[in-house]
N, C-alpha and C positions, 0 to 999 in steps of 0.2 A: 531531445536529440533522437535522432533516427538511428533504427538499429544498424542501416549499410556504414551510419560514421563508425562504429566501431567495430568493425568488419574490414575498413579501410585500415582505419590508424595498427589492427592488427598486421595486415597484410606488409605494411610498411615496414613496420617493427621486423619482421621478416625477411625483410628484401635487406635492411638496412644488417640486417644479422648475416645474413650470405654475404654481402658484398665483405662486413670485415673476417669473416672467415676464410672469403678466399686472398683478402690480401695478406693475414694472416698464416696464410699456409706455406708461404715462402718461407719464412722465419724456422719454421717445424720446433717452434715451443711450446710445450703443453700448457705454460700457464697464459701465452700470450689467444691461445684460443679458447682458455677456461673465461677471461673474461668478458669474450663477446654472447656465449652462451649464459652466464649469469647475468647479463645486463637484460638479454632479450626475454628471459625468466621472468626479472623483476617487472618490465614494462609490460609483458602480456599479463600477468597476472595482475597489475596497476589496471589495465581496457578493461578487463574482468571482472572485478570488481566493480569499479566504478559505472560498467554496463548494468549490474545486477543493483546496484545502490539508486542508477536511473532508473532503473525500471519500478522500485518502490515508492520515489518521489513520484511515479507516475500514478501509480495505482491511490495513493494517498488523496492526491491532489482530484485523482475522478470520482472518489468515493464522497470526496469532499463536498464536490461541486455536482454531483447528482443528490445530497441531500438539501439542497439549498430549494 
C-alpha cells in the first residue's frame, strides 16, 4: 500500500470526526462529544499502526527478495 492511502483514510477519519462534533454540539453533552473524539483516537491510532506494521512487511519482503 502506498503511503497517500493512509494519509487519506486519516484525513477521513477527521472530516468524519468534525462532521459528528458539530452535530453533536446542538445537544451541549459532554459525554455525547467525549465519544466521537475517543472513536477518532482509536481509528487514527489503528492507520498508525498498521502504516508502521506496512512499512516492515515492506522492508522484510525487499531484504528478502534482494538476497535471492
Amino acid at each position: 500500500m502506498k503511503k497517500y492511502n493512509f494519509w487519506l483514510s486519516g484525513i477521513l477519519i477527521v472530516c468524519v470526526f468534525a462532521i459528528q462534533v458539530q452535530t453533536m454540539i446542538f445537544k451541549e453533552s459532554k459525554f455525547h462529544i467525549a465519544i466521537p473524539i475517543a472513536l477518532a483516537v482509536v481509528f487514527l491510532t489503528g492507520i498508525v499502526l498498521a502504516y508502521k506494521h506496512n512499512q516492515k512487511l515492506w522492508k522484510e519482503r525487499r531484504e528478502r527478495l534482494s538476497k535471492r
